[in-house]
C-alpha positions in Angstrom: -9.1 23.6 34.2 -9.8 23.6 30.8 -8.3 20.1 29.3 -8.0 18.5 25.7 -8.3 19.5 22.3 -9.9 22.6 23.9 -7.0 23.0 25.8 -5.0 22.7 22.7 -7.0 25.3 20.8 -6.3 27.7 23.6 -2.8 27.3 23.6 -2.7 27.5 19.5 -5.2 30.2 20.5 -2.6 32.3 23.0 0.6 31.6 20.5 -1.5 32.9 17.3 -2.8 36.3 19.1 0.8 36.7 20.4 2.4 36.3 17.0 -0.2 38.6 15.4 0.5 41.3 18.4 3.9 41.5 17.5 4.0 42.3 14.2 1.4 44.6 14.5 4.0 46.1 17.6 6.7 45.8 15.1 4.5 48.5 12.6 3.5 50.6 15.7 6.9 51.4 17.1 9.4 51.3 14.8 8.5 50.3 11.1 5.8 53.4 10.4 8.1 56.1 12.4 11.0 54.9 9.9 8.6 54.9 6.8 7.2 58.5 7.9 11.3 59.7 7.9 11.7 59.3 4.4 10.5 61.5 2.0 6.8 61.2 1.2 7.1 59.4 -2.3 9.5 56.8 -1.0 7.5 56.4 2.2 4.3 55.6 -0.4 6.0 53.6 -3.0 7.6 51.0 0.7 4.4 51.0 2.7 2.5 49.9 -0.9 5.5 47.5 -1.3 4.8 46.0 2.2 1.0 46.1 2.2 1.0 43.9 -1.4 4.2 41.4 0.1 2.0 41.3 3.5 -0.2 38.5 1.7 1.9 35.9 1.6 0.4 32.6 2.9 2.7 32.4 6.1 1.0 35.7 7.1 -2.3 35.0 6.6 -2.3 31.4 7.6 -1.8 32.9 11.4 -3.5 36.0 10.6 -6.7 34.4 9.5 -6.2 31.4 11.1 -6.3 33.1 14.6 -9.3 34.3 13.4 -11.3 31.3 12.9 -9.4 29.7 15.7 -10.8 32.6 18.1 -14.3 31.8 16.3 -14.3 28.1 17.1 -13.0 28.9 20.7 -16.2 31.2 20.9 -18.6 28.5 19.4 -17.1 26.0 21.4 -17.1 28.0 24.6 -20.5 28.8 24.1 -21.7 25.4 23.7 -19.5 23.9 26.6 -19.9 26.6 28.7 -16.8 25.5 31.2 -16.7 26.4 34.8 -13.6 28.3 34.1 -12.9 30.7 32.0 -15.9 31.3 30.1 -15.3 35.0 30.6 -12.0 34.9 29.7 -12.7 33.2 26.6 -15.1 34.9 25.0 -13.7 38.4 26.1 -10.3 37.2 24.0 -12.2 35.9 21.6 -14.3 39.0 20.8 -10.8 41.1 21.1 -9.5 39.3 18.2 -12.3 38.6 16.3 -13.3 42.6 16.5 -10.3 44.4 17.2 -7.9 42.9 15.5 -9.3 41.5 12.5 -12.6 43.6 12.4 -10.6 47.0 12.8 -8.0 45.7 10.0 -11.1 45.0 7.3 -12.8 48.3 8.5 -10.0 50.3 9.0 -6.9 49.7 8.0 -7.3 47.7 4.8 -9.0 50.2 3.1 -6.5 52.8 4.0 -4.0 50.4 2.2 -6.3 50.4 -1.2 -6.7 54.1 -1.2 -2.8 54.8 -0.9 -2.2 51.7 -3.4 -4.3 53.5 -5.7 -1.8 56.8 -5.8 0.8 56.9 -7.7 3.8 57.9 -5.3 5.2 60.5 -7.2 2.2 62.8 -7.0 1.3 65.8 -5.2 -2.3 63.5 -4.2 0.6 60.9 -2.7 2.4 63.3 -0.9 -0.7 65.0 0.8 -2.1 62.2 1.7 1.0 60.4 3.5 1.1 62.1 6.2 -2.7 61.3 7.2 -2.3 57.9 6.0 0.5 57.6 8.4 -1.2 58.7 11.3 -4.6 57.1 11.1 -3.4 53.8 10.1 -0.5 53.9 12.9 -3.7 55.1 15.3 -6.1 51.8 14.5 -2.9 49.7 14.1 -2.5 50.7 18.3 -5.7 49.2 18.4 -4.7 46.0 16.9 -1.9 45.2 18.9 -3.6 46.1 22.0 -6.6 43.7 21.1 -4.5 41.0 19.8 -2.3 41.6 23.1 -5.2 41.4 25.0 -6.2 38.4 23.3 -3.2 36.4 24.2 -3.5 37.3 27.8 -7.3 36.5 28.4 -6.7 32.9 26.6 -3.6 32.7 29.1 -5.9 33.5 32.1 -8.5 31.0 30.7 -5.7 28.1 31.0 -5.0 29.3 34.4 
């Protein structure tokens, strides 16, 4: 049984994955099928207006702090090397650390500064919404499922 501060950074471990997975749910099932209703310009100029509010400090602080928490539960795992739930740690770590916040610097991030740098009222804007939507809705799957995933393997870990 994993006891502690390392239990402690398992269970700040499980709540910031959790958190993460369900905004990236929120975007997923209902917030990118409403943007994608409205008319292409209006869907640009609301997705840019939520991708420039999205770094606000209370986002990033469990964004990229569930990112460095699921790196120092890897270190740490690594150098403890418990009898339980070594597996499970690292496998939620890596989720995170790569499919959550790898696949948001690779994928969707620069998604966001290509559609920031259209103005919404063009044709470029409107041709490239409806590919914008569907790729970045596609890796944002991705996130929540790894960020989901995350949560659960840190759960199995403290079980």
């Amino acid at each position: 049984m994993i006891d502690g501060p390392y239990y402690l950074l398992t269970v700040l471990g499980v709540l910031g994955s959790a958190l993460v997975a369900g905004v990236f749910c929120a975007f997923s099932t209902f917030v990118m099928r409403g943007l994608a209703a409205l008319p292409p310009a209006q869907g640009v100029a609301a997705m840019n207006a939520i991708n420039v509010t999205a770094v606000t400090p209370a986002f990033m602080v469990v964004f990229v702090g569930s990112a460095v928490l699921c790196s120092v539960i890897a270190v740490v795992t690594f150098v403890l090397w418990p009898d339980d739930g070594t597996v499970e740690l690292l496998v939620g770590s890596a989720l995170f650390l790569l499919g959550s916040f790898g696949v948001t610097m690779v994928a969707n991030v620069p998604r966001n500064d290509t559609l920031l740098g259209l103005d919404p009222e063009t044709p470029e804007a409107a041709a490239y919404w409806p590919s914008y939507v569907r790729e970045w809705t596609r890796w944002n799957h991705v996130r929540m499922i790894a960020s989901a995933g995350t949560a659960v393997a840190y759960v199995l870990a403290l079980t």
